[in-house]
N, C-alpha and C positions, 0 to 999 in steps of 0.2 A: 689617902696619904701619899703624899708623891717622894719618889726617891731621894730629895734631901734633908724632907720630915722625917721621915724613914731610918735614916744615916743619926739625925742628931736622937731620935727617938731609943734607938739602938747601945747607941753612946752610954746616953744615960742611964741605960736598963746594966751594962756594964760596969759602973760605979766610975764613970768617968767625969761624973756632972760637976766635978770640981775645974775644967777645964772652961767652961762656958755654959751658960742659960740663956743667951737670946736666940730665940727662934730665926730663923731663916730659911727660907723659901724662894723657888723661881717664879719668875714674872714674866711674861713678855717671851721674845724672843731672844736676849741678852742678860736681862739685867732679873736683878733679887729684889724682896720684900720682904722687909721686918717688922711681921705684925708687933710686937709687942713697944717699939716705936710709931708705928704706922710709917713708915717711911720707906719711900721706893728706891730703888737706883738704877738706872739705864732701862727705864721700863714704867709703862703708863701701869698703875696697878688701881681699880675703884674705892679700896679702900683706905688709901695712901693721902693722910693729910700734907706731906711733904713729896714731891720727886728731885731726887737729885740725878743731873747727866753728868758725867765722866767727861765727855768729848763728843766732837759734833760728825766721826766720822755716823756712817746711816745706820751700822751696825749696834753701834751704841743710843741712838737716838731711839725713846720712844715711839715706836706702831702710832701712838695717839698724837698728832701733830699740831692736834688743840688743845693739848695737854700744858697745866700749870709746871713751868721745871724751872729749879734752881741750877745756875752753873755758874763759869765765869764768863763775865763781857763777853770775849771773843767766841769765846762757844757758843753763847747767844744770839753774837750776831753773826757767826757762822749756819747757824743753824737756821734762820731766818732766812738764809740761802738756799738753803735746801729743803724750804717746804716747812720751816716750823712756821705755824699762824698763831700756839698758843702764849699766854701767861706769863714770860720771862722773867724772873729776879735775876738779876747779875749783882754776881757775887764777888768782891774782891779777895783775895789768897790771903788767907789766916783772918778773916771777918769769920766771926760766930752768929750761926741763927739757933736761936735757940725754945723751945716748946717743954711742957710741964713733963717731957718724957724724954729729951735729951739735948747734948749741943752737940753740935755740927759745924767745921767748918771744912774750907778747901785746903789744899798742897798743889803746887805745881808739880805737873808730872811728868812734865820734860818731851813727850811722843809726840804731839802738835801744839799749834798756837790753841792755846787756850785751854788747855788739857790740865783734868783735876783729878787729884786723889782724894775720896771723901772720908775724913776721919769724924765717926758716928762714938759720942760718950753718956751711957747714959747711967744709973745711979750705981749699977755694980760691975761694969763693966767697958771695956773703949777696944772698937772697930775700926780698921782701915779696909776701906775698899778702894783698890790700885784703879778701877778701871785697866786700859793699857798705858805702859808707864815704859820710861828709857834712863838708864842713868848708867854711865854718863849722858847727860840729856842733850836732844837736838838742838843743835844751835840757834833754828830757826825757831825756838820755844821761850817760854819766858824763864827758863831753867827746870831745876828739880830739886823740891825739898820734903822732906817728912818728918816725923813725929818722932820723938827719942822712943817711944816703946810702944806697945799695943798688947791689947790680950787674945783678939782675933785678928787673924791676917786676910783677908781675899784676896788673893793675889792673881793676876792669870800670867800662865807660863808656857807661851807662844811656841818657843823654840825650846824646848823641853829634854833637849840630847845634849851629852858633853860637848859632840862634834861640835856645838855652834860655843863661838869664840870669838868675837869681831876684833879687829885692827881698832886702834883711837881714831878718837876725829878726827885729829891733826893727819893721817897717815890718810882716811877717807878720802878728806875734802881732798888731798892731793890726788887723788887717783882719778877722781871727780876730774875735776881740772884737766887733768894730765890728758884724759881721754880727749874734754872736749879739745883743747889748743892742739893735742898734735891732730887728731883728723880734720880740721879746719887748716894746718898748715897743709896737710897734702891733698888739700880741694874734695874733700868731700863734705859731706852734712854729717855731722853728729845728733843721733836718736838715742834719750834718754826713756827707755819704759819707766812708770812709775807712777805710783796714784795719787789721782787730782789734788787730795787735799792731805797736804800734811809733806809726803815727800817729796813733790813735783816743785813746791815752795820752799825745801831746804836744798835741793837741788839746783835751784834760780839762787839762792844765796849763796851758795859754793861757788858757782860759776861768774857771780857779779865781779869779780875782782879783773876777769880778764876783760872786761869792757864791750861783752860782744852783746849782742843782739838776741834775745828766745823770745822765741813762739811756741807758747803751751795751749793746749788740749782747752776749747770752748768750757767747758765743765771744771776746769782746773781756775782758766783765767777769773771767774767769778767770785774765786776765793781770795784773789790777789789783794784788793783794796782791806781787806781787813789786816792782812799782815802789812801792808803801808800804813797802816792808821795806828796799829803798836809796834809803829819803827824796828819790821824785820826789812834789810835792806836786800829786795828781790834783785837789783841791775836792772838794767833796760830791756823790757817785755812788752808783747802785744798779745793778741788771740790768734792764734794759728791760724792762716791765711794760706792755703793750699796751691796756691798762684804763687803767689811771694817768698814763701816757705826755703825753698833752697839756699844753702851755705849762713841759713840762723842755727844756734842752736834750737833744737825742738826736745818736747817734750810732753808725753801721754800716756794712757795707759798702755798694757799690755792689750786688752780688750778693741781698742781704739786701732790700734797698728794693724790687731787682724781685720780689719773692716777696712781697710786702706788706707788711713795716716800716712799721707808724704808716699805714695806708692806711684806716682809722678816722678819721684827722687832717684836714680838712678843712680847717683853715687853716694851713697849714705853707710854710714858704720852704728850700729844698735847698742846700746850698752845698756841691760838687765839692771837695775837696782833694787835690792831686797837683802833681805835676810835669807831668802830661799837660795840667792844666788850662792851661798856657799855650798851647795849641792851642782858639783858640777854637770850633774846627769841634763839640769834646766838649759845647758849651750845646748845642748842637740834639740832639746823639744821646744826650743824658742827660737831658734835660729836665728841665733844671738852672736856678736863678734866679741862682746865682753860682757863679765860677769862681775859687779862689783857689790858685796856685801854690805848695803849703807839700810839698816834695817830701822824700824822706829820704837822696837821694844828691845829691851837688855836682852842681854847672853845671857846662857845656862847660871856660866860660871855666878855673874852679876848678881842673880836670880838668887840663889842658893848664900850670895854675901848678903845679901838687901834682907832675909828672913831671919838670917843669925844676928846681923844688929838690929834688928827688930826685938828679937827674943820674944815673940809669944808666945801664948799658951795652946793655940792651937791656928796653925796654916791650912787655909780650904782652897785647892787647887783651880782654876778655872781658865776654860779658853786654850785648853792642850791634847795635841793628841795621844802624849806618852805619860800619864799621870804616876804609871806606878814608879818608873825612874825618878822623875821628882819627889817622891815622897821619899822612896831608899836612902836620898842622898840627904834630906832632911832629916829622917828619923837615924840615920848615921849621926846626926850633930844633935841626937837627942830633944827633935821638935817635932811633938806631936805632927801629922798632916793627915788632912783628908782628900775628897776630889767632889767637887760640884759638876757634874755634868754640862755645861753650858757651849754647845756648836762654837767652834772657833771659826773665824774669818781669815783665808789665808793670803788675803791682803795686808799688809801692812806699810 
């Protein structure tokens, strides 16, 4: 019996089983399995007549890359990017599939292009699994919507401390901006860390306004054509060209810069984008000129609003380091919570 058989097994020995009866289980390296659906999510599972994926970052992709998955288009053909060879159904946002043990459909979940919340119904009860989710949602996304209520929540709570708090978009994109035009007015290169897929691409749409030139990260650039293809307007980009690179804006990972990205560049200014970046402790260990908090999952605060108009009957924690703060501040608003154990990715 593994620790989240364990957890529901427990529950119910406590006279809680009024709160839920579908099993749930880990799978994979990310994602659950619900035998009593047979249905998988973010995770190849053998006995799984359905897989649903979330999003096409690798964390969330099934281990089995000839695996049959449901998701949306872009996730699909994100994923075909990155090494998916199997089965694809693309699924449109609020299309039902539906089997003699439940219906299923998508939510846009606002974190990247193509990014789904799967809400699982079946004869006694209705599931939302977030995946990872933003709302207010990325611009660079097909938005964010969800389900007036639920009776199980899986939510994952990334950023799991009061401290994190973001600025709006409107306030971001400007800081965005701001960075790259003024260090191009004073002749240097502006370096955006930030990963290939998902933020590297709302980053190119921030910056399109100003009419300038990016060269993003080999691995990034691959992505590009899918967000052209559902009309996210990147601005004028190429694949980073280590030659040519000087006075474009650029853009890579964090991983990429320490390997030498633009290390030719000799007048260049860095600027950090994440959620992490509201810890200012990350200027010194990145050696970083700016730190701008443009992260692609919700704040605490968001977090803690998104499960009250939910109102379910019970929140299962996932994808955080500080679980028991999230649950206090939920069971403050008198919402059952629990904690799934599932390795978070401190990428975002």
């Amino acid at each position: 019996m593994d620790h989240l058989t364990a957890q529901v097994a427990n529950l119910r020995q406590l006279g809680q089983s009024k709160f839920f009866t579908m099993k749930i289980q880990k799978a994979g390296y990310q994602g659950l399995y619900f035998p009593d659906l047979k249905v998988a999510v973010d995770a190849h599972h053998p006995d799984a007549d359905y897989v649903f994926v979330s999003h096409a970052h690798a964390d969330h992709m099934p281990r089995n890359r000839s695996s049959k998955a449901y998701a949306s288009k872009a996730t699909i053909d994100l994923m075909r990017h990155r090494g998916f060879k199997g089965e694809g159904h693309a699924l449109d946002f609020g299309e039902t599939v539906e089997s003699d043990r439940f219906k299923a459909k998508i939510y846009p979940a606002g974190h990247i292009l193509g990014s789904a919340m799967i809400y699982l119904e079946s004869d006694k009860e209705s599931l939302l699994y977030t995946g990872d989710f933003r709302t207010p949602p990325s611009p660079a996304t097909e938005g964010f919507e969800a389900p007036d209520q639920v009776d199980i929540l899986i939510t994952e709570a990334t950023f799991s401390l009061p401290i994190y708090r973001w600025k709006t978009n409107d306030e971001l994109a400007e800081e965005v901006r701001s960075f790259a035009s003024d260090t191009l007015t004073e002749n240097y290169t502006p370096v955006f860390l930030a990963y290939n897929l998902g933020k590297a691409q709302e980053i190119m749409h921030l910056v399109a306004p100003l009419n300038h030139n990016v060269m993003i990260h080999g691995a990034g650039h691959k992505m590009c054509p899918v967000y052209d293809a559902n009309g996210i307007d990147l601005g004028k980009y190429e694949a980073y060209d280590r030659e040519t690179c000087e006075g474009n804006i650029l853009i890579c990972p964090s991983s990429a810069f320490s390997n030498g990205f633009a290390s030719n560049v000799s007048k260049k200014r860095i600027a950090y984008c994440s959620g992490w970046a509201s810890n200012e402790s990350r200027r010194t260990q990145l050696t970083v000129d700016k730190l701008i908090p443009l992260s692609d999952h919700l704040d605490f605060f968001e977090l803690i609003n998104f499960c009250k108009q939910l109102n379910p009957k019970k929140v299962f924690i996932t994808h955080t380091p500080n679980p028991a703060v999230v649950q206090h501040y939920l069971e403050k608003e008198n919402i059952n919570a629990g904690h799934i154990d599932i390795e978070m990715n401190e990428e975002d």
